[in-house]
N, C-alpha and C positions, 0 to 999 in steps of 0.2 A: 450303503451304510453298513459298518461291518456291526456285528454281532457282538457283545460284551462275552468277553471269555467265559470258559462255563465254572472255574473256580470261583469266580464271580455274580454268578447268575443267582438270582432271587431262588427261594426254595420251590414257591409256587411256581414260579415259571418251569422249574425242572419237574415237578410235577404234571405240568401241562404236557410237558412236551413226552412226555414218560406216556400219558394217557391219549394222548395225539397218536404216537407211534402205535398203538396197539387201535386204534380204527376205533375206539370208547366216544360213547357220548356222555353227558351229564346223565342220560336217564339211562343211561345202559350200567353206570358206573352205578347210581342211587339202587336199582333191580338187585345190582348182584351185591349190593350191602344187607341188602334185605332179604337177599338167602343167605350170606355170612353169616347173619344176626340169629337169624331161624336155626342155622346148624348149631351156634356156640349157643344159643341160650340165652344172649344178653343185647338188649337193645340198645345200647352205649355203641355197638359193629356200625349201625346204621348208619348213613353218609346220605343228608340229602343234599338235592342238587343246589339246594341256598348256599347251604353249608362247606359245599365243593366250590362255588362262583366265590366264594368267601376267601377260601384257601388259595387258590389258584390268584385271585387279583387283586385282592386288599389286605395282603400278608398276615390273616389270619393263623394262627399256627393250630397245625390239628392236635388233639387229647391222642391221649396214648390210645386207646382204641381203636379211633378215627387211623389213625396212623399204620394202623397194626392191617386196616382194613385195604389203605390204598398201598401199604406193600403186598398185599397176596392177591389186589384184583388188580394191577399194576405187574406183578411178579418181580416186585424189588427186592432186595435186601434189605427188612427193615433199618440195621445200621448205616446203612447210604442215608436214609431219611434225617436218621438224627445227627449226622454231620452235617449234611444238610442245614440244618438248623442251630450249626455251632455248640451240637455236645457229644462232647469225645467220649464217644461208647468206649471206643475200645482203652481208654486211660481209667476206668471205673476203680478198676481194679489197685491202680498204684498212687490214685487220689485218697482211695478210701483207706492205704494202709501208711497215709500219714496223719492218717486220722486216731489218735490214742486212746482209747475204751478201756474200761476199770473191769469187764468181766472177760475170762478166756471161750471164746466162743469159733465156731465153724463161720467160713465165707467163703460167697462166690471166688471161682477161681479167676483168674484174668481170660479175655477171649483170646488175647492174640502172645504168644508169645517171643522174643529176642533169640536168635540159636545162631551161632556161631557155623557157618557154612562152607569155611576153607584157609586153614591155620598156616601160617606161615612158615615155609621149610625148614628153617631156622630154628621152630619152637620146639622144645626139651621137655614133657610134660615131670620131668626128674625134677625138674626145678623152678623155685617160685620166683613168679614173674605177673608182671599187668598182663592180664586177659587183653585188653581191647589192644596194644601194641604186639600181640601175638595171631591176633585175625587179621586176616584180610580180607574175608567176606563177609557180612551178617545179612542175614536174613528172617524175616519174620515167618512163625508157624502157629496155625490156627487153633488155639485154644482150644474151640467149641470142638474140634474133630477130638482132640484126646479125653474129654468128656462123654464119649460114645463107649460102654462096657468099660470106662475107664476103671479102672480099683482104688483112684487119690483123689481125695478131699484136702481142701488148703482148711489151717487153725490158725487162730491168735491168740497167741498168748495175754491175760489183760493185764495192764499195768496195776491192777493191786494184786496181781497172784507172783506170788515171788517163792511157792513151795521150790522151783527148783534152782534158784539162784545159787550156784552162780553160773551153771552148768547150762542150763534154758533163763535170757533174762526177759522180765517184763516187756511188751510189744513185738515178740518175737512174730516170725511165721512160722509155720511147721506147716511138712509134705507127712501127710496120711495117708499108708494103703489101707483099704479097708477091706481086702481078701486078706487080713492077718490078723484077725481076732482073737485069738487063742492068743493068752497070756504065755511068756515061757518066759518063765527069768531065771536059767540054768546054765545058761554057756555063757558067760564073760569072766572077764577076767579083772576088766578096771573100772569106773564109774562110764569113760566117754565108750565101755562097750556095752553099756547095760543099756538094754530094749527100754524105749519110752515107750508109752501108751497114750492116745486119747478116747477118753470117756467122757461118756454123757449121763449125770448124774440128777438128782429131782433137782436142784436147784442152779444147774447150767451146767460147766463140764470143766474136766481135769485133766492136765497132762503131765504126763510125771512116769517115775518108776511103780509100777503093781507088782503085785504077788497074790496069788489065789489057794485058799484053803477051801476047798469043798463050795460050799456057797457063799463064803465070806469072801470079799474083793478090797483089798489093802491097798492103801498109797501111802508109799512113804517116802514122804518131802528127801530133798538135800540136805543133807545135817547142817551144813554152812547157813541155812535159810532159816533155822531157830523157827518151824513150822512145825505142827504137832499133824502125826498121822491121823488120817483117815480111815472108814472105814462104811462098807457098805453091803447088802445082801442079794447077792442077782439071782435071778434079772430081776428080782421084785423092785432093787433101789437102782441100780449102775448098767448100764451097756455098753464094751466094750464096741466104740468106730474104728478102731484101726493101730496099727503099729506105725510111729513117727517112724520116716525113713529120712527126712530132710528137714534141713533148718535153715534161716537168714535171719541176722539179726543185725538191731544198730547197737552202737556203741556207746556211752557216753549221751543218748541222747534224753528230751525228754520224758523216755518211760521212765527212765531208769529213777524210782522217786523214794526217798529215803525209807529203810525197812518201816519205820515206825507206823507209816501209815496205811501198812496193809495188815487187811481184819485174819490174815489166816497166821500172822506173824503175834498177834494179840489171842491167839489162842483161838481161833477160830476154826470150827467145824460144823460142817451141816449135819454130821451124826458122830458120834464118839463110837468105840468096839460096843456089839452086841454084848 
């Protein structure tokens, strides 16, 4: 009798066979839950062995701790498990950013990234053309590594912040380093070379052009966006995360929501000038 393929195989079952291969019993597995739990602190780690007969044969699905437990006494990759179970870890990232939110706030970066592995001889970087009919290879690169000492933080921009319209629009993303704290707004020459900035402010965060006087920290909107500037005292009010080095934005979609009904467009500010 052949085997049902393993892209199809039960999650428990793969679990079984995960804990089979490494010579585990139910009570050897239940022990070493109960020094996982002892080291973390938290007795949610614990797996007993009801609870594993449970998982393994009557499609029980484990709690995220439970899960957390039989990938480190297993030696899985957590994210193996939760495919496993039909949720695409690694899509987190470009689910959540068609998701539209009303405040500009910091997010998880993606784990896995799309990178372009070998360009077609053909391709002219002089001149604009479709990406995807200029590769010939794509390959995926691992997220989580470039989050090791990385210096970039991803932003969103929320759709009722329209300080910088039309320049940065509503549900934008933005690439943050944040080894580039230090405001400079001295070398440009046209608005698409003036430094953005994102900050974190008491009442969420801003991304926009700054200027720094002493301890006063300035934003001042896009003229086009009829937004009144800001202002704040550091670090007691604002902290500078990073210099915008990157942007993606959609077009025409629905961030894009008529001026009138954002509060910073109505005069709104969390502090006026000292």
């Amino acid at each position: 009798m052949h085997s049902a393929p393993k892209e199809f195989m039960h999650p428990g079952l793969r679990l079984r066979q995960a804990r089979e291969r490494l010579g585990l019993t139910y009570r050897e597995v239940e022990r070493a839950s109960y020094e996982l739990a002892a080291r973390r602190g938290r007795s949610e780690f614990i797996l007993h062995i009801s609870r594993l007969a449970e998982i393994e044969n009557r499609g029980v699905v484990p709690s995220l701790h439970k899960s957390y437990t039989l990938a480190a006494i297993y030696h899985l990759n957590p994210h193996d498990i939760f495919r496993w179970y039909d949720i695409p870890i690694d899509e987190c990232f470009h689910d959540g950013a068609t998701v539209p939110a009303p405040q500009t706030h910091l997010l998880a970066p993606p784990t896995t990234m799309r990178i372009p592995m070998r360009f077609d001889p053909a391709f002219d970087p002089r001149r604009t053309e479709f990406l995807s009919r200029m590769v010939e290879k794509w390959g995926h690169f691992d997220g989580v590594l470039t989050n090791v000492d990385s210096h970039h933080v991803y932003g969103y921009i929320g759709t009722s912040d329209r300080r910088m319209v039309p320049l940065l629009r509503p549900g934008s993303i933005v690439l943050v380093d944040v080894s580039i704290r230090k405001i400079d707004d001295s070398d440009w020459t046209t608005e698409h070379d003036r430094p953005m900035y994102f900050v974190e402010v008491r009442d969420g965060y801003r991304c926009g052009w700054f200027h720094q006087d002493g301890s006063r920290l300035v934003m001042q909107p896009h003229p086009l966006s009829h937004c009144l500037p800001e202002a704040w005292r550091v670090p007691e009010e604002a902290e500078v995360v990073g210099r915008v080095t990157g942007m993606v934005t959609r077009l025409n979609g629905p961030a894009c929501i008529p001026p009138g009904e954002s509060p910073a467009v109505r005069g709104y500010s969390n502090r006026r000038d000292p």
